[in-house]
Steps between C-alpha positions, in 0.01 A plus 500: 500500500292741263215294561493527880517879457216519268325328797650684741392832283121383501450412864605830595272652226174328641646620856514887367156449301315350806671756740351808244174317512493450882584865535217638262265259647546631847472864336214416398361336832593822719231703341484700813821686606552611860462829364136462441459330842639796671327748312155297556585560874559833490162548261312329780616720796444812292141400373404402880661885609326616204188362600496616844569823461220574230119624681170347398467750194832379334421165563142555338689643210732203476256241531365649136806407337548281224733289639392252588778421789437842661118494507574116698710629738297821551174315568720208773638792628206673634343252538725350755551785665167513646626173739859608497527890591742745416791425380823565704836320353601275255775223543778332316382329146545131457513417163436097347565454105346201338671451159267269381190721525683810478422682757604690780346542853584711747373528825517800732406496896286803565367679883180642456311663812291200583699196400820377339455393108724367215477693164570275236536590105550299204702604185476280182771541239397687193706338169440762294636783732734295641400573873273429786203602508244554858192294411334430878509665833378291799485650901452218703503460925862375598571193675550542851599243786220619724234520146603142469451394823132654516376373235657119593293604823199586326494189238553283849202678675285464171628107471443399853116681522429319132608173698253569816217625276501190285558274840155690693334401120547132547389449855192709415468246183599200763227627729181491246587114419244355775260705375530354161506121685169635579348560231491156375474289762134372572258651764462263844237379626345660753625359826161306721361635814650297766193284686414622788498223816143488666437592801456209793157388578326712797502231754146405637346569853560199702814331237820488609703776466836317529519130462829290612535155479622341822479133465859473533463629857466111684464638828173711378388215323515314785298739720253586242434067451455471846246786561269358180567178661360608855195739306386199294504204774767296298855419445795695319533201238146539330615813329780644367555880495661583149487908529506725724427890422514807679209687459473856604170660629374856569436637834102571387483076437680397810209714691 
């Protein structure tokens, strides 16, 4: 029975030690209280008031200082005024704590007279103070539904005309390849004059100018037997007529 107490007594003494340790641990983790998160937004919205009420001469001033925080955010602040105009309000902070970097950022919307912007500050924690400490001011164009949608527009315009351009390149390149087929191939020969046909003999005074053959004629042939026949004093079987021709004669020879 003692001995399960003196068991009993030991568990719950790790328990109690590991609780202790847990809770000191987690002390230890939460380096940055909500205290300093709420004071780093209230920082911010002062230092941006700050800011915009001061003229060019206190700014010059500032931007001399040796911190080196204020002589950052002096310099991005005029700087980007020149793009963003005057200012005109501030909005509510949004603060983001990263505990492993230490660090606080807080972001605050801001209207200026030519466009919206977001304001956005960075506080570091200091160890030796114990605090957090402004180490970067940004001002940067806010994100609008219609910014977005004209730069998507412009990045389509820009993609589609790269697409054309390089399309127009390759049926140029296309275009030049029968002029390199070309350059290689050999030269013809040079094609021959076609012969020319020569002209038909002049026909001579007194030659036919048309001959036909009309042996195949019987009746003519017949005619033609019997009239040499009757001219010659002798019969139609001592000869035998094997062409006849047409020849045609000129007026001046008939005379």
């Amino acid at each position: 029975m003692k001995r399960t107490k003196k068991i009993i007594l030991c568990l719950m003494s790790f328990v109690l030690i590991g609780l202790c340790g847990a809770k000191e641990a987690s002390a230890a983790y939460e380096v940055i209280t909500k205290d300093m998160v709420a004071n780093c937004a209230e920082v911010a919205t002062t230092s941006i008031e700050s800011l915009a009420s001061f003229d060019d001469a206190t700014l010059d001033g500032m931007a001399e200082s040796r911190d080196a925080f204020t002589r950052q955010a002096v310099a991005e602040w005029k700087e980007q005024l020149k793009d963003f105009g005057k200012f005109e309000k501030a909005g509510d902070a949004k603060t983001v704590v990263d505990d492993e970097e230490y660090t606080v950022t807080v972001t605050v919307p801001a209207t200026f007279s030519n466009k919206s912007g977001e304001i956005i500050l960075t506080f570091n924690y200091d160890a030796d103070y114990d605090q957090m400490v402004p180490s970067y001011l940004t001002l940067s164009e806010a994100e609008t539904f219609g910014g977005n949608m004209k730069g998507a527009g412009i990045n389509t315009v820009m993609g589609v005309g790269t697409v054309f351009v390089v399309l127009i390149f390759l049926i140029f390149v296309i275009s030049l390849f029968k002029f390199v087929n070309k350059i290689g191939a050999p030269k013809a020969a040079p094609a021959a004059a076609p012969a020319v046909k020569a002209a038909p003999a002049a026909i001579a005074p007194g030659q036919a100018a048309a001959e036909e053959d009309l042996t195949d004629d019987l009746e003519l042939v017949a005619v033609i037997s019997a009239a040499i026949a009757a001219s010659e004093n002798t019969s139609t079987d001592s000869f035998v007529v094997r062409s006849i021709k047409k020849v045609n004669r000129t007026k001046w020879q008939r005379a």
